[in-house]
TORNUTI-160012 format. One record per atom (N, C-alpha, C): residue in three letters; residue number from 1; x, z, y. Coordinates in pm, 1 decimal, decimal comma. Each point is the difference from the previous one (the first is absolute). Example, Ala and Ser with C-alpha at 12.3 -4.5 7.8 and 13.67 -1.06 7.14 Angstrom:
+------+-----+----------+----------+----------+
| code | pos |        x |        z |        y |
+------+-----+----------+----------+----------+
|  ALA |   1 |   1319,0 |    780,0 |   -569,0 |
|  ALA |   1 |    -89,0 |      0,0 |    119,0 |
|  ALA |   1 |     90,0 |      0,0 |    120,0 |
|  SER |   2 |    -35,0 |    -72,0 |    105,0 |
|  SER |   2 |     82,0 |      6,0 |    119,0 |
|  SER |   2 |    -77,0 |     73,0 |    109,0 |
+------+-----+----------+----------+----------+
% end
This chain:
+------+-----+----------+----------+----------+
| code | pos |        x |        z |        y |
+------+-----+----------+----------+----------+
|  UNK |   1 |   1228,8 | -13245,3 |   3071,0 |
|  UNK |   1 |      4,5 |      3,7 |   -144,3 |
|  UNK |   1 |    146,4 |     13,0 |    -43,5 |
|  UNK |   2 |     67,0 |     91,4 |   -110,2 |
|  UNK |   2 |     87,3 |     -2,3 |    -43,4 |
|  UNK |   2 |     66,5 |   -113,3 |    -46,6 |
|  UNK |   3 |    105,8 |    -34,3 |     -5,4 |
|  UNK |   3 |     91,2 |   -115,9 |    -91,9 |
|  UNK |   3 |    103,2 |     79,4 |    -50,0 |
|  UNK |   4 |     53,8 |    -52,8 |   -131,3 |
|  UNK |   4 |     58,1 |     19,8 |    -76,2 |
|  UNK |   4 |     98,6 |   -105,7 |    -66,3 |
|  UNK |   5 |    150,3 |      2,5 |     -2,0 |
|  UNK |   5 |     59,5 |   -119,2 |    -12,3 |
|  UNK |   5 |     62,0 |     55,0 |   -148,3 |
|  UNK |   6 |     44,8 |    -54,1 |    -79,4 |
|  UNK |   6 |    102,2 |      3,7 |   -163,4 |
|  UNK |   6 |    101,6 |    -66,5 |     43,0 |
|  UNK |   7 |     79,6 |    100,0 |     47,8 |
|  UNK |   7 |    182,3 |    -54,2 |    -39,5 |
|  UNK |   7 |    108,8 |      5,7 |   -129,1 |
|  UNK |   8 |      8,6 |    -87,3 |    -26,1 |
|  UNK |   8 |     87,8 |    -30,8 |   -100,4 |
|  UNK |   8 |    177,0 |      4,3 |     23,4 |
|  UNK |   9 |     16,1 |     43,2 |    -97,6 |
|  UNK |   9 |    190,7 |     10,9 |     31,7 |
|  UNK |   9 |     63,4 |     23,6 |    -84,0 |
|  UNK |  10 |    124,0 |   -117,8 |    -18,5 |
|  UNK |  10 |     95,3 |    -28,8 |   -128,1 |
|  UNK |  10 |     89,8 |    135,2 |      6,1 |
|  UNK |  11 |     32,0 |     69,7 |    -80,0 |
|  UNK |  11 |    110,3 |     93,9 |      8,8 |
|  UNK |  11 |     98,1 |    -36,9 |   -100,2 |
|  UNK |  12 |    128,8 |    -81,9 |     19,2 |
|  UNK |  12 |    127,1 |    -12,2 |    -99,7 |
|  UNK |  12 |     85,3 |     71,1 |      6,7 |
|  UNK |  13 |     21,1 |     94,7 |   -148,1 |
|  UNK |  13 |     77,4 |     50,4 |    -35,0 |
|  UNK |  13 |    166,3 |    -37,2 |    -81,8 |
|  UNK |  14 |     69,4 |    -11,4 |     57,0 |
|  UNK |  14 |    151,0 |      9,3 |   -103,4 |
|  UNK |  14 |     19,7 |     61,0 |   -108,1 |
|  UNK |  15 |    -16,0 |    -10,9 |    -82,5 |
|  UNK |  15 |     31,1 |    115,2 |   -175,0 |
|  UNK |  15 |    162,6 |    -97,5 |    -37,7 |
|  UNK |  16 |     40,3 |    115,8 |    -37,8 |
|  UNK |  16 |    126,2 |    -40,7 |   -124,2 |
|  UNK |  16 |    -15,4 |     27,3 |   -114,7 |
|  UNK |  17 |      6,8 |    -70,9 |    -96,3 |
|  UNK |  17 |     -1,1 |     34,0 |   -126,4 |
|  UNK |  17 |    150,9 |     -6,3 |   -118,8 |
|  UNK |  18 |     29,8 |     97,9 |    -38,4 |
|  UNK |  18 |    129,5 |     13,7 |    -61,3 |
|  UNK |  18 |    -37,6 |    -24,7 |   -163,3 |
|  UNK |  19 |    101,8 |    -62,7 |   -116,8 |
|  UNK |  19 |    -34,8 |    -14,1 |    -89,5 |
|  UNK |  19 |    161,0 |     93,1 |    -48,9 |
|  UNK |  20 |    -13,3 |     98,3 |    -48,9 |
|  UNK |  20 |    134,6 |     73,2 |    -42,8 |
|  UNK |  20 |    -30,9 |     34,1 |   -143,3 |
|  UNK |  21 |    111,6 |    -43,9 |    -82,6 |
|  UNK |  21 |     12,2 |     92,8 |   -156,1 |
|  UNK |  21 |     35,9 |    109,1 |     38,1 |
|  UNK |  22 |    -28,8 |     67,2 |   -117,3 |
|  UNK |  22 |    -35,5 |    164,6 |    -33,4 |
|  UNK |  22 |    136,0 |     67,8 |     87,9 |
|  UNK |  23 |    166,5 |    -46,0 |    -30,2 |
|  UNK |  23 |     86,1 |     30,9 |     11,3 |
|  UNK |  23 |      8,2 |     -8,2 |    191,5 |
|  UNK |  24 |    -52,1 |   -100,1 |     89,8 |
|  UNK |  24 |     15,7 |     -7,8 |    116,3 |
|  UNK |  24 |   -132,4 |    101,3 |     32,6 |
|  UNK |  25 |    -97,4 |     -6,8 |    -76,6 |
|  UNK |  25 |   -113,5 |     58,9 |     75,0 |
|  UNK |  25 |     57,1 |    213,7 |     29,6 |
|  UNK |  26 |     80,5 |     10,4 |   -150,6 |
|  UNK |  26 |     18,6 |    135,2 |      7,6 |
|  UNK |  26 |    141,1 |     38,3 |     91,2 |
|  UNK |  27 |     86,5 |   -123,3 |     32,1 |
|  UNK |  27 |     81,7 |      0,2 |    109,0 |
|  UNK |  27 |    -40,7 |     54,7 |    129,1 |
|  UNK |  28 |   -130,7 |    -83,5 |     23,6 |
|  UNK |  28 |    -29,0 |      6,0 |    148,5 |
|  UNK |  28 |    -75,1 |    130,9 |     -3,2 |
|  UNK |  29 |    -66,9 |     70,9 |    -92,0 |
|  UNK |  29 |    -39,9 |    113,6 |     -3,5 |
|  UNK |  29 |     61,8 |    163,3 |     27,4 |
|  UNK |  30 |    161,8 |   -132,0 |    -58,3 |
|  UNK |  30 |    120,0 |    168,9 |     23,6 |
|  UNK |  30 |     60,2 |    -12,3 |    182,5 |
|  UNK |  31 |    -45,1 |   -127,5 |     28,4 |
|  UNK |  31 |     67,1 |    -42,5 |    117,8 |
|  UNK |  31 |   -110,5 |     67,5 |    106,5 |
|  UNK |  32 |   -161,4 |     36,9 |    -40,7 |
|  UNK |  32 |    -88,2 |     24,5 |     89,0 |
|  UNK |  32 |    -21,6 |    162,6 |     34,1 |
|  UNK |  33 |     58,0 |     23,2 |   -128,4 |
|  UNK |  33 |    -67,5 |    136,6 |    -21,5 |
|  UNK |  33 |    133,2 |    105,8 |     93,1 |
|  UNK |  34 |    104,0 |    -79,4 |     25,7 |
|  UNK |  34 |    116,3 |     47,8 |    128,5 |
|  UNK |  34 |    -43,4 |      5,7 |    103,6 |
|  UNK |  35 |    -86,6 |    -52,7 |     66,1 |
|  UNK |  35 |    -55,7 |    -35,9 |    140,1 |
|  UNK |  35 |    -99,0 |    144,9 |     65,6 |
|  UNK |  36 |     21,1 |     15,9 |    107,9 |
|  UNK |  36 |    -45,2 |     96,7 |     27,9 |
|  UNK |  36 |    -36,6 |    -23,5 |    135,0 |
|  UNK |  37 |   -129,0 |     99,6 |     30,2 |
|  UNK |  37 |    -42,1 |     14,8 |    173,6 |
|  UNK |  37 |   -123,6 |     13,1 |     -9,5 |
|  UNK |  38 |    -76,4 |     -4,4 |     93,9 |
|  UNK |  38 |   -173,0 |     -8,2 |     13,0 |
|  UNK |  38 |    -83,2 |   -102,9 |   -117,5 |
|  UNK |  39 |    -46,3 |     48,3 |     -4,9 |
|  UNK |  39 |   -150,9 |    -69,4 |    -92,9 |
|  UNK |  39 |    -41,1 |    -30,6 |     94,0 |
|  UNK |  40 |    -27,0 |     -1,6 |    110,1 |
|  UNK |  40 |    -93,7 |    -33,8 |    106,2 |
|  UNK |  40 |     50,8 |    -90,3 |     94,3 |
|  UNK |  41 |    101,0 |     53,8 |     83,9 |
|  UNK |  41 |     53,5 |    -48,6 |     93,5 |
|  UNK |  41 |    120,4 |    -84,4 |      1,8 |
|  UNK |  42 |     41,9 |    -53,0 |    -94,4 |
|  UNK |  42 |    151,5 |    -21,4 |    -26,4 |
|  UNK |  42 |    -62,7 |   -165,9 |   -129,9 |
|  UNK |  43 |    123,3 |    -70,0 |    -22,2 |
|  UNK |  43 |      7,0 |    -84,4 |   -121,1 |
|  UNK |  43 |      8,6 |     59,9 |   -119,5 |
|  UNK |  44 |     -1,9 |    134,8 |    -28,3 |
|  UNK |  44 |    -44,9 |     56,2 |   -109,6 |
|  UNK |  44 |    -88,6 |    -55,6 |    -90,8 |
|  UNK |  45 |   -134,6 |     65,0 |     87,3 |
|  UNK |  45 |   -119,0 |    -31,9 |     -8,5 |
|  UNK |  45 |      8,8 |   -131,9 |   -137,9 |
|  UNK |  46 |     61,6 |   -135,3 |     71,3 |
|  UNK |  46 |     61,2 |   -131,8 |    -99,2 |
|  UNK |  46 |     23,3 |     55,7 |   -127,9 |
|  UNK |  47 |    124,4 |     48,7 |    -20,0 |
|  UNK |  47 |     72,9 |     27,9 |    -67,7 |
|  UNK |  47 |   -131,1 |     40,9 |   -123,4 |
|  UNK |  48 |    -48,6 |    124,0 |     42,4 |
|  UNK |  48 |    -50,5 |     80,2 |    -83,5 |
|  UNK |  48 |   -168,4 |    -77,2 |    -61,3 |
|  UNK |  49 |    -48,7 |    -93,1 |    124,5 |
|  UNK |  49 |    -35,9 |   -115,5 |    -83,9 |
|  UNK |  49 |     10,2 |    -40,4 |   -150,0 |
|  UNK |  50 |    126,3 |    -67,8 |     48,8 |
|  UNK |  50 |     92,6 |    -62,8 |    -96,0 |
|  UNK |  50 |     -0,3 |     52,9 |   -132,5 |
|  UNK |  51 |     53,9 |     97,5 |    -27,7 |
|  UNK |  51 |     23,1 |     77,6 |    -96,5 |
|  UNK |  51 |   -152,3 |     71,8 |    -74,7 |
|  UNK |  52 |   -102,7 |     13,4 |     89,1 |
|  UNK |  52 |   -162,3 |     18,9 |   -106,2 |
|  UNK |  52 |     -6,5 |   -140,9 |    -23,0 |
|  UNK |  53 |     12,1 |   -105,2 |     35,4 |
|  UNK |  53 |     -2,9 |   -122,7 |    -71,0 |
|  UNK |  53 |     70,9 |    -28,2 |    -95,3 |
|  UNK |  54 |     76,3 |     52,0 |     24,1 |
|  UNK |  54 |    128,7 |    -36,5 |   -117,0 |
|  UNK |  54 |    -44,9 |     80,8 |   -154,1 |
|  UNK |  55 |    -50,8 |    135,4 |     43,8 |
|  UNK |  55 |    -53,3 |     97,1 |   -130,8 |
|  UNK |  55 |   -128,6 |    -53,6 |    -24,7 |
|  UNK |  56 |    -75,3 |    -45,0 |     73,0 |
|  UNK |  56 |   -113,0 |    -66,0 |    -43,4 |
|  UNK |  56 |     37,5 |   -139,1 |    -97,7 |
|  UNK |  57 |     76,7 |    -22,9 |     43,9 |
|  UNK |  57 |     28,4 |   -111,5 |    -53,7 |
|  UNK |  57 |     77,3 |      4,5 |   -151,6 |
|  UNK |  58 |     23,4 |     93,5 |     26,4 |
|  UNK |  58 |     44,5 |     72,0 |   -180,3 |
|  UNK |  58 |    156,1 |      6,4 |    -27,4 |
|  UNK |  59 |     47,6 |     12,7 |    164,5 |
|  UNK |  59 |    161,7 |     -9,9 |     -1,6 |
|  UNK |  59 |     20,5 |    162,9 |    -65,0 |
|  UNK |  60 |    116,9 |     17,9 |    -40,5 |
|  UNK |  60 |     12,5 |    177,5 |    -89,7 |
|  UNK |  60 |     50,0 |     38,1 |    172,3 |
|  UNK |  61 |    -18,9 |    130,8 |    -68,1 |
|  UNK |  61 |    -26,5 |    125,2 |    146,4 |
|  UNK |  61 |    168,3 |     24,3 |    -58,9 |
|  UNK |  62 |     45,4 |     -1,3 |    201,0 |
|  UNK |  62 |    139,3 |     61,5 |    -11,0 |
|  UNK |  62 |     50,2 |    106,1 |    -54,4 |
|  UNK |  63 |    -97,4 |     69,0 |     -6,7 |
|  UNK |  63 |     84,9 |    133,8 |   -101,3 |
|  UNK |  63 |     -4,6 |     -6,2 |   -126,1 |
|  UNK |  64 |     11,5 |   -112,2 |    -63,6 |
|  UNK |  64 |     -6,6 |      9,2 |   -168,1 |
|  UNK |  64 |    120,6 |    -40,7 |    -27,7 |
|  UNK |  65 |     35,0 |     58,9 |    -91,7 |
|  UNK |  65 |    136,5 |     -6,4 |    -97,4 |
|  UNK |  65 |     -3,4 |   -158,0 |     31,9 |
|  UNK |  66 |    192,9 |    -28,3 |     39,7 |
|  UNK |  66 |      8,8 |   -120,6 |    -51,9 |
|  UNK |  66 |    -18,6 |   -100,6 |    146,6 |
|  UNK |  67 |    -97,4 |     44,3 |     74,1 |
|  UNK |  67 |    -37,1 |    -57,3 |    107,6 |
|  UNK |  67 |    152,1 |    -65,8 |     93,7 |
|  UNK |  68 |     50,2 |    -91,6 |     96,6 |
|  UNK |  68 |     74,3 |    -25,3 |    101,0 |
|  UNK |  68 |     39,2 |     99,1 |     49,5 |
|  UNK |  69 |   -107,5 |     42,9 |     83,5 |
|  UNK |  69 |      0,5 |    104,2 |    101,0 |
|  UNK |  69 |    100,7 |     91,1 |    -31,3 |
|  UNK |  70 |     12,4 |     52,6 |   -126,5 |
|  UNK |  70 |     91,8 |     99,4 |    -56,1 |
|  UNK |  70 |    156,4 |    -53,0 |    -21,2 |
|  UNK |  71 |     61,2 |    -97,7 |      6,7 |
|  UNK |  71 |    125,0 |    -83,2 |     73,9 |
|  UNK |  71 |     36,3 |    -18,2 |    164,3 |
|  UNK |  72 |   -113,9 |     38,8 |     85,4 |
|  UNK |  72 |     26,6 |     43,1 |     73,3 |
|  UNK |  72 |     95,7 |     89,5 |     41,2 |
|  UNK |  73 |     93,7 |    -23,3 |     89,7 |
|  UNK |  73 |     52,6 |    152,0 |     73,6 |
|  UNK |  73 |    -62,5 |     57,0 |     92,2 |
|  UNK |  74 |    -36,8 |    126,9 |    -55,0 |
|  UNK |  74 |    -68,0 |     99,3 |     95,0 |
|  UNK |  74 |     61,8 |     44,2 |     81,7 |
|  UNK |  75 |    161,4 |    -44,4 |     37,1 |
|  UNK |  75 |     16,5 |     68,9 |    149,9 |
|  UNK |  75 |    -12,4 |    -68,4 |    112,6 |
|  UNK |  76 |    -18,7 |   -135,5 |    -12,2 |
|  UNK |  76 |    -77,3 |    -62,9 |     89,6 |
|  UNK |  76 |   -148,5 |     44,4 |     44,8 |
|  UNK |  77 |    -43,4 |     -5,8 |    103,4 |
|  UNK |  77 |   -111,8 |     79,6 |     63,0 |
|  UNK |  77 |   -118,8 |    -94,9 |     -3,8 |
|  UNK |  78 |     38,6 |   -136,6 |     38,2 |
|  UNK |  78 |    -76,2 |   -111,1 |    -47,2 |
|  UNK |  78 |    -79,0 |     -8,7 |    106,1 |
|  UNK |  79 |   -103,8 |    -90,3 |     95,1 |
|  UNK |  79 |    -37,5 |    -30,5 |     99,7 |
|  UNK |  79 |   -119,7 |     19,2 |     58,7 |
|  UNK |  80 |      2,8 |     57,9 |     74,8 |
|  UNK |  80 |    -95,1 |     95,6 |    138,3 |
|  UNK |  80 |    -72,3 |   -100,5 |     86,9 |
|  UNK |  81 |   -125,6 |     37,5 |    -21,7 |
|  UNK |  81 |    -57,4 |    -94,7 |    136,2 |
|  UNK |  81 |     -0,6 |     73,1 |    121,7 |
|  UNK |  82 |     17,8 |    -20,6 |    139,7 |
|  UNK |  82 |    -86,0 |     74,3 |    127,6 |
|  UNK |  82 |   -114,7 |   -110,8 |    -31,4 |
|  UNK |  83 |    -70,7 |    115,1 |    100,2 |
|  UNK |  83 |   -215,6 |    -54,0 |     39,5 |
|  UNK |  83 |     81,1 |   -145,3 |     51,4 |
|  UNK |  84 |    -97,2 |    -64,9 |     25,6 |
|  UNK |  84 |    -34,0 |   -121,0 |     83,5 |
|  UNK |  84 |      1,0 |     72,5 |    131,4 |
|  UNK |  85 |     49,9 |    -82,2 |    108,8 |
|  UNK |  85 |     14,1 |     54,9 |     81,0 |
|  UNK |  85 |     63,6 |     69,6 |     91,3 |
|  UNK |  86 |     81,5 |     87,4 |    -94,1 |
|  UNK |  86 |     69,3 |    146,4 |     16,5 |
|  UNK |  86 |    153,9 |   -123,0 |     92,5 |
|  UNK |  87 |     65,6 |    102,6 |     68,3 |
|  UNK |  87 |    134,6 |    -63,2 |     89,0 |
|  UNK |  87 |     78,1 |    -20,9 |    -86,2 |
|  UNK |  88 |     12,4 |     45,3 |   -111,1 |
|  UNK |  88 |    105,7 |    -76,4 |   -133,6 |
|  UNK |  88 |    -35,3 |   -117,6 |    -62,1 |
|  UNK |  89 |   -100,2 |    -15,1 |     65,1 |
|  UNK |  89 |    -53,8 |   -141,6 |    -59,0 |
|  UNK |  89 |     81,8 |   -140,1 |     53,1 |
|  UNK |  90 |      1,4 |     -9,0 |    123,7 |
|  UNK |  90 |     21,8 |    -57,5 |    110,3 |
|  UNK |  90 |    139,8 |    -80,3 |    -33,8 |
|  UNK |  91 |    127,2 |    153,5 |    -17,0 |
|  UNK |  91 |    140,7 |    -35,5 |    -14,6 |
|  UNK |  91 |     51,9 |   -114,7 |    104,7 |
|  UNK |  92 |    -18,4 |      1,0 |    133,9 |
|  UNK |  92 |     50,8 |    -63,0 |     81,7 |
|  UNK |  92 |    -18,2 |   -125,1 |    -16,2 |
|  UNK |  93 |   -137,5 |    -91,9 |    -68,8 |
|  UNK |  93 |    -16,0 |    -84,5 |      9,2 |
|  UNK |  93 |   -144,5 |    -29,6 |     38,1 |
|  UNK |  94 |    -39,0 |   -168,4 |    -19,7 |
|  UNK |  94 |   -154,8 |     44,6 |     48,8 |
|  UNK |  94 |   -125,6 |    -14,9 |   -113,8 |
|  UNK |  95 |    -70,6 |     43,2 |     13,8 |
|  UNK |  95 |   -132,2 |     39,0 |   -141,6 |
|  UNK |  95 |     37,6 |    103,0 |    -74,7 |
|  UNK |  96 |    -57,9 |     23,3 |    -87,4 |
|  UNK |  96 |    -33,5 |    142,5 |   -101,8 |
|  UNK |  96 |    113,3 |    -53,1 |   -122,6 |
|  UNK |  97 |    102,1 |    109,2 |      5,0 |
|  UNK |  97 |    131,5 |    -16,1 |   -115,1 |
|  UNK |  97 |    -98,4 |    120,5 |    -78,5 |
|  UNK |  98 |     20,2 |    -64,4 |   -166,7 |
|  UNK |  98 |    -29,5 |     98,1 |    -83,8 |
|  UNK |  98 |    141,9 |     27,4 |    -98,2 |
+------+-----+----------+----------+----------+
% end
């Protein structure tokens, strides 16, 4: 005769929750929207998270008049992920450098 057992299992998750006025929220928006690399494979992916939360959340979109982002200097290139993984990750130490 068949048996059949019900396993049960706690799964805990870590969340952060940030509380930012308008002025830090559209900071970190000019600070995200610099970041560059994979959507997929890379800490991108985070980043770009970040920032549909942030517009969901009713932060103003970096390209509007007035915005941070536009005090920026654009000849800075602003920061690149490699994949996870990749040998630039590494940088001569041990675990995954992002």
């Amino acid at each position: 005769m068949a048996e059949a057992t019900k396993n049960t299992r706690t799964v805990v998750e870590t969340v952060f929750t940030l509380k930012l006025s308008t002025e830090e929220a559209e900071t970190l928006t000019a600070v995200l929207v610099k970041v560059s690399g994979s959507l997929v494979d890379s800490p991108r992916k985070h980043t770009d998270s970040i920032l549909k939360g942030l517009r969901k959340a009713g932060a103003r979109d970096w390209e509007a008049d007035g915005h941070p982002y536009w005090l920026a200097d654009k000849a800075q290139r602003g920061i690149y992920f490699n994949n996870y993984g990749s040998e630039k990750a590494f940088n001569g130490r041990s675990g995954i450098r992002f």
